[in-house]
N, C-alpha and C positions, 0 to 999 in steps of 0.2 A: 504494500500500500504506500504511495505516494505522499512523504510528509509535507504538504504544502508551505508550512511556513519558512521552510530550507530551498524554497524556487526562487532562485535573484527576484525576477520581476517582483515577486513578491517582497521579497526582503528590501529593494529599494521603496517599493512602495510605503511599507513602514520606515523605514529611515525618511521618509519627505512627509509624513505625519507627525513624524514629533522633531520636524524641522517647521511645522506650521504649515502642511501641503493639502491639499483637496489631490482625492484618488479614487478610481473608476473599480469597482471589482466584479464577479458575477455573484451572486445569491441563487439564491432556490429557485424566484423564478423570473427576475431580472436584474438586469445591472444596476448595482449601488453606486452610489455616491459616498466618502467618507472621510474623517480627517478624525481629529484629534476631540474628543470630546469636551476637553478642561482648557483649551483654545479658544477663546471668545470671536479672536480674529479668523481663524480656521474657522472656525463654523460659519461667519456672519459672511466671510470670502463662498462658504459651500452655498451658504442660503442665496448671494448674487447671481452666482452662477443657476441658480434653477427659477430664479426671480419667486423665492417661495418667503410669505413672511415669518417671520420667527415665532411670529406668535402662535403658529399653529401646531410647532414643537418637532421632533422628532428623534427616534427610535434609535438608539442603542443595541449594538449588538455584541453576542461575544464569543468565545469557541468552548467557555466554559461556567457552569452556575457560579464556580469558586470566583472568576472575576468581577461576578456582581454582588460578592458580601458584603460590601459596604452598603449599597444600596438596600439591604436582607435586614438587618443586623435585629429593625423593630419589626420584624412580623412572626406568627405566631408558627405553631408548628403545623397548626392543618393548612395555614398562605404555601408557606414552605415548603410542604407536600404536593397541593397543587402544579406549584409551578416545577417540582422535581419531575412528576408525572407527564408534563407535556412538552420537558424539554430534552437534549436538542430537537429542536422540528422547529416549521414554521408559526410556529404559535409565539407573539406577541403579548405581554403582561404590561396592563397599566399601572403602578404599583404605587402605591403613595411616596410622594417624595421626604424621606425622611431629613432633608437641607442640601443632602450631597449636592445632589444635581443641581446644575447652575441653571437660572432662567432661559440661558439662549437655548441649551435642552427641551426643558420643559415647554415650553410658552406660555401660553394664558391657562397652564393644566395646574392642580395640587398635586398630579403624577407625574410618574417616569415612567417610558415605554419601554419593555425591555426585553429582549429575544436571544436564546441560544441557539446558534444555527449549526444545522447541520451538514451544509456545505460544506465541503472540503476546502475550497477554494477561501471564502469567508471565512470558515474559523482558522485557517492556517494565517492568514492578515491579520487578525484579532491577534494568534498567540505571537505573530512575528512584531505587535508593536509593543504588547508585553501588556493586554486589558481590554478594554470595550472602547469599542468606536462607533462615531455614528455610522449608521445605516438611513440613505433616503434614496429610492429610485433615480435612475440617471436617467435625465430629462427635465428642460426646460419647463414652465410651469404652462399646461394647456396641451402638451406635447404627449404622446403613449412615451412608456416607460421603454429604454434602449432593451432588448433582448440578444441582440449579435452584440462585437466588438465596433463591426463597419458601423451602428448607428449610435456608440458614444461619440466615435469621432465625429462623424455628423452633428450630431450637437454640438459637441465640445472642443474641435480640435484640439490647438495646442493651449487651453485653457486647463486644462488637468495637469498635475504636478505629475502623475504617474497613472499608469495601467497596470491592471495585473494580467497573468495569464490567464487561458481556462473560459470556461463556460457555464452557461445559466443553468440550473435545474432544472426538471422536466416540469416543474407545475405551473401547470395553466396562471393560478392567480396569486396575487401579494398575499403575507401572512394575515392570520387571525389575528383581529386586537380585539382582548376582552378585559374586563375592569378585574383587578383579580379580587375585590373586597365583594363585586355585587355577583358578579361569572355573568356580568351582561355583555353580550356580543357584539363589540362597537363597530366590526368591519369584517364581518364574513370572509373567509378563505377559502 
């Protein structure tokens, strides 16, 4: 098995995130967008590039539950179960924001969205930057979410600090986000 986060492209893609870079990856079931999470200017640089406002927030990912303890620390053991149960996979948790998360994360949310994936390609980026990074479709705001490599570059040319190798998942659609305190379905997958 192919350890992804030891593929260069990879590996420079995480060195240009925590140089403060915007980077193209595949996911489950389309191309990501992502940079540094605890980056104010990373994120607000990703949020240009997709003309999406901040206030709408977005989704963290990561290659492993253990990278999202901090965010865990106050929830109970049945939350914790939960989101043990449905991860890695495309499954999204909106999780109450215990302070960690900074605003340009969250937006106008009291949560944090939060997802372990099970992509190879994705969670190899995650462990190659050493934690969770955003996760937001690559594409313009108005625009379908990039699926090949030909149409980040069409979007993005050489606005992206990096590409990774590698390809989309086979799922038709973006992950599940569900509230993990109410298990309301906020975005079907």
């Amino acid at each position: 098995m192919l350890e992804w986060s030891l593929n260069p492209r990879v590996q420079f893609a995480a060195r240009q995130m925590r140089l403060g870079g915007v980077v193209a990856y595949p996911t489950e079931a389309v191309w990501g967008l992502g940079c540094n999470p605890f980056d104010e200017v990373a994120v607000m640089d990703l949020l240009a590039l997709k003309d999406r406002p901040v206030e709408k927030g977005v989704i963290l990912l990561a290659a492993d539950i253990r990278m999202f303890e901090p965010f865990l620390v106050h929830l109970d053991d049945l939350q914790r179960q939960r989101l043990k149960n449905s991860w890695p996979g495309p499954y999204t948790w909106l999780v109450p924001n215990n302070g960690l998360a900074p605003p340009w994360i969250t937006g106008n949310f009291s949560s944090v969205a939060l997802r372990v994936t099970d992509h190879p390609v994705a969670a190899g980026l995650s462990r190659a930057f050493g934690g969770p990074i955003v996760s937001t479709s690559c594409n313009p705001a108005g625009m379908k979410p990039a699926r090949t490599i030909d149409q980040v570059r069409r979007y993005f040319g050489n606005q992206l600090d990096a590409v990774t190798s590698g390809q989309v998942g086979a799922r038709a659609a973006p992950s599940e986000i569900r509230d993990l305190l109410t298990g309301e379905i906020i975005r079907p997958g």
